[in-house]
C-alpha positions as CSV (number, residue, x, y, z in Angstrom):
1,X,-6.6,13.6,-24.7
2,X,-3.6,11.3,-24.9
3,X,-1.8,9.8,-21.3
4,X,0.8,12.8,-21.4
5,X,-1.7,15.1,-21.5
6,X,-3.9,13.8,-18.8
7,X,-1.0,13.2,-16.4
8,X,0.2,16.8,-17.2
9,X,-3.1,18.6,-16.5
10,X,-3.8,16.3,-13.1
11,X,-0.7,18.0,-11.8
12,X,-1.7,20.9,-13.0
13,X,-4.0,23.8,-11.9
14,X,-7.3,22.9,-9.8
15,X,-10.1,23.0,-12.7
16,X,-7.3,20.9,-14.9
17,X,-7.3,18.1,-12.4
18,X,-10.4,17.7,-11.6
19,X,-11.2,17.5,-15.2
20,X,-8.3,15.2,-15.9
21,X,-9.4,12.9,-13.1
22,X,-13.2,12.7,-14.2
23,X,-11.9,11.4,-17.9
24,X,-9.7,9.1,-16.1
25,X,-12.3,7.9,-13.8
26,X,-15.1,7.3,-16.2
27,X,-12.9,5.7,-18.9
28,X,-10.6,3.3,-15.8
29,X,-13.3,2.7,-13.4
30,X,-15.3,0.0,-15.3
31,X,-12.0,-2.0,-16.7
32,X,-10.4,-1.6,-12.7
33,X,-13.6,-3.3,-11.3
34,X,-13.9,-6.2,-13.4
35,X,-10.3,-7.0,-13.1
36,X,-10.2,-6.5,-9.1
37,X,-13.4,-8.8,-9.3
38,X,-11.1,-11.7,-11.1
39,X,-9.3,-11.6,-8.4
40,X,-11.5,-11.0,-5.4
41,X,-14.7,-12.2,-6.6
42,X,-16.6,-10.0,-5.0
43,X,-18.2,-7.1,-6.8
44,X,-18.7,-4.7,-3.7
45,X,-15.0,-5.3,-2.8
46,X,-13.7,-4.6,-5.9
47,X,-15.5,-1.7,-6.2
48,X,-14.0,-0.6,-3.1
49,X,-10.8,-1.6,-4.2
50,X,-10.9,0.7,-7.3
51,X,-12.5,3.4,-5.0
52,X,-9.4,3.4,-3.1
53,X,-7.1,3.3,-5.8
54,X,-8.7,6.2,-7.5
55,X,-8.6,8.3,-4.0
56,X,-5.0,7.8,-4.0
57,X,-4.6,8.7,-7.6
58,X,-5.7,12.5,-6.7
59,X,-3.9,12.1,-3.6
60,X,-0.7,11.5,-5.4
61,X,-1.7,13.4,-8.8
62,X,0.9,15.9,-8.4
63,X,3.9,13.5,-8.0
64,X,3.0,11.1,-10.9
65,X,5.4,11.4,-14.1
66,X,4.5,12.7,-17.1
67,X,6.5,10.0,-18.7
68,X,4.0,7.1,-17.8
69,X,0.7,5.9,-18.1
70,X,-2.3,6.3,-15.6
71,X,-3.4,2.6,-17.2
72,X,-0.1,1.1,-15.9
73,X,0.0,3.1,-13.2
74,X,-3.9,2.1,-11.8
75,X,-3.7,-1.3,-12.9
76,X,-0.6,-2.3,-11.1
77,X,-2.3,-0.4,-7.8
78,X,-5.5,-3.0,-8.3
79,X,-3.6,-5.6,-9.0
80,X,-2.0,-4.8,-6.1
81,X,-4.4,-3.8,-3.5
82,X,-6.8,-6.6,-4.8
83,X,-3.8,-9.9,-3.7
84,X,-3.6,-7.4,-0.3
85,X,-7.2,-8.1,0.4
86,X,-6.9,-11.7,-0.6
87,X,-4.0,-11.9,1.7
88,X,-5.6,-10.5,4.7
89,X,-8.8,-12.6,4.0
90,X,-7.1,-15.8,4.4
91,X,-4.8,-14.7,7.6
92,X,-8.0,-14.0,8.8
93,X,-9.3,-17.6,7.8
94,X,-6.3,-19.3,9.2
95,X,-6.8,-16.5,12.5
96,X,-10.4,-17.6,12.8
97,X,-9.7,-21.8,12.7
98,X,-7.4,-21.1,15.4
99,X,-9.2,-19.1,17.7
100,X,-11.9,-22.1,17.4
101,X,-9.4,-25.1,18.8
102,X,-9.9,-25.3,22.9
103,X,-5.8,-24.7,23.3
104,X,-6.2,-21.7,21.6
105,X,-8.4,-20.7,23.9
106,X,-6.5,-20.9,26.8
107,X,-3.3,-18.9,25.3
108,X,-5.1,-16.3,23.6
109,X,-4.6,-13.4,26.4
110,X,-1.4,-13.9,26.5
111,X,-1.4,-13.9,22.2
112,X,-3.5,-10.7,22.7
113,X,-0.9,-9.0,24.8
114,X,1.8,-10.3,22.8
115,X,0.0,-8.9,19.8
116,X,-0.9,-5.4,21.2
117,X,2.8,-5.3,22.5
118,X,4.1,-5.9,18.9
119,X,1.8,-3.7,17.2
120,X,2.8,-0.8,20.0
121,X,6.4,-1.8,18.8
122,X,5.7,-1.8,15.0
123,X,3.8,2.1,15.6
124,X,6.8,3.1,17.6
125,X,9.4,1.8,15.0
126,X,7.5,3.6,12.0
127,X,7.4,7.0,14.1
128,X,11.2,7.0,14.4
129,X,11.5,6.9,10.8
130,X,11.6,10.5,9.0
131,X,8.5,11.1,6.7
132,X,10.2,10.7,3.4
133,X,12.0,7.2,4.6
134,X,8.2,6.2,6.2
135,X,6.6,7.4,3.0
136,X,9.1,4.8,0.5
137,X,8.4,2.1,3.4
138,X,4.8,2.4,2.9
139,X,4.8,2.7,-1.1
140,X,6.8,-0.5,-0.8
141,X,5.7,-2.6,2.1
142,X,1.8,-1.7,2.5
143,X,1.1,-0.9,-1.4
144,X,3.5,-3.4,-2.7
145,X,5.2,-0.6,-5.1
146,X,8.5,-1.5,-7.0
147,X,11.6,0.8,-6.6
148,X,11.0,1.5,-9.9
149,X,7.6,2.8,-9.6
150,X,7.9,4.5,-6.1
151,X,10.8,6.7,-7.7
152,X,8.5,7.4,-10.9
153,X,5.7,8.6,-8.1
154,X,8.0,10.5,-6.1
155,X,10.4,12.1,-9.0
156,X,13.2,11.1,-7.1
157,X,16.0,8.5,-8.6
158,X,16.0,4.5,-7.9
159,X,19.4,5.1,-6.2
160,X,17.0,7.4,-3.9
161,X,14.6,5.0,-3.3
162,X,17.0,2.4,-2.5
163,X,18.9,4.2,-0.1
164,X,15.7,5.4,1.6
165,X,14.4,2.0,1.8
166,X,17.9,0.7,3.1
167,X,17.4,3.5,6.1
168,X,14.3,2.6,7.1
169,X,14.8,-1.0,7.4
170,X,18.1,-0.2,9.6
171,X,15.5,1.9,11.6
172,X,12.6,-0.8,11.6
173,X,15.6,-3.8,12.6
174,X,17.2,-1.3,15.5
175,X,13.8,-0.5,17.0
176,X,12.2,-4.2,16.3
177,X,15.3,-5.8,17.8
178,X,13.6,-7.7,20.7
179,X,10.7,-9.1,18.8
180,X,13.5,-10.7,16.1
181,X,14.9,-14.5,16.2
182,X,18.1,-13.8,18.5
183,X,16.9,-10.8,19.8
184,X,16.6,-9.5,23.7
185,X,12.6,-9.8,23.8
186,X,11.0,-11.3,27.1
């Protein structure tokens, strides 16, 4: 079965997908482990990694198109999801050395309710957004997407995308407008 035919039938009927998605998971999930493990280096996270990738593969199976690859397609999203983790494994570091000096001490409930003030913010910010603007945020912001690549998983236009993305940051800066440099907070 060629990469048309699979992306065809995993947006196709029920029995088509789930057979479509088997042959992509046993022929993908070996390759997308070792190469979130070069990255990583650690086996049980990159397993997780690729677990998560393929979840959102069947999530998203019916808005993939038929003009692309799932190999591009799922190495890009471990590629992707594996620099996330190593991103949020070394703000943790940096979080944790911190949290260990005495002056950090002393200023972390304050930090804690500036934190849980922002994050509050952040929530509030994202519901304002409508779902499809919230949805292109996402693809770009949390799973690092492209334009390119959020219009090829949505079937909608770059122009789309860009003018989605353009809305939801006006939303995000109206609502976050305190917490910015120059803006009204405290």
């Amino acid at each position: 079965m060629d990469d048309r035919e699979l992306l065809a039938r995993l947006g196709g009927d029920e029995e088509g997908a789930r057979e479509a998605f088997d042959a992509v998971f046993r022929q993908w999930y070996a390759p997308l482990v070792r190469a979130a493990d070069a990255v990583v280096r650690d086996r049980a996270v990159a397993e997780e990694l690729v677990q998560d990738v393929m979840l959102e593969l069947w999530r998203r199976r019916t808005g993939l198109a038929a003009d692309g690859t799932p190999q591009a397609y799922l190495f890009r999203s471990v590629r992707n999801r594996a620099l996330n983790h190593l991103r949020h494994r070394q703000v943790a570091r940096r979080g944790a050395e911190r949290a260990a000096t005495p002056e950090s001490r002393e200023a972390t409930a304050p930090a804690e309710v500036v934190s849980q003030e922002m994050d509050a913010a952040v929530r509030g910010a994202l519901d304002a957004l409508t779902p499809r603007c919230r949805e292109v945020f996402e693809l770009s912001r949390t799973h690092g997407l492209r334009y390119s690549d959020i219009a090829q998983t949505l079937g909608v236009s770059v122009k789309a995308v860009e003018a989605q993305m353009g809305r939801a940051l006006r939303t995000m800066r109206e609502h976050l407008a305190p917490w910015l440099p120059g803006g009204d907070a405290l």
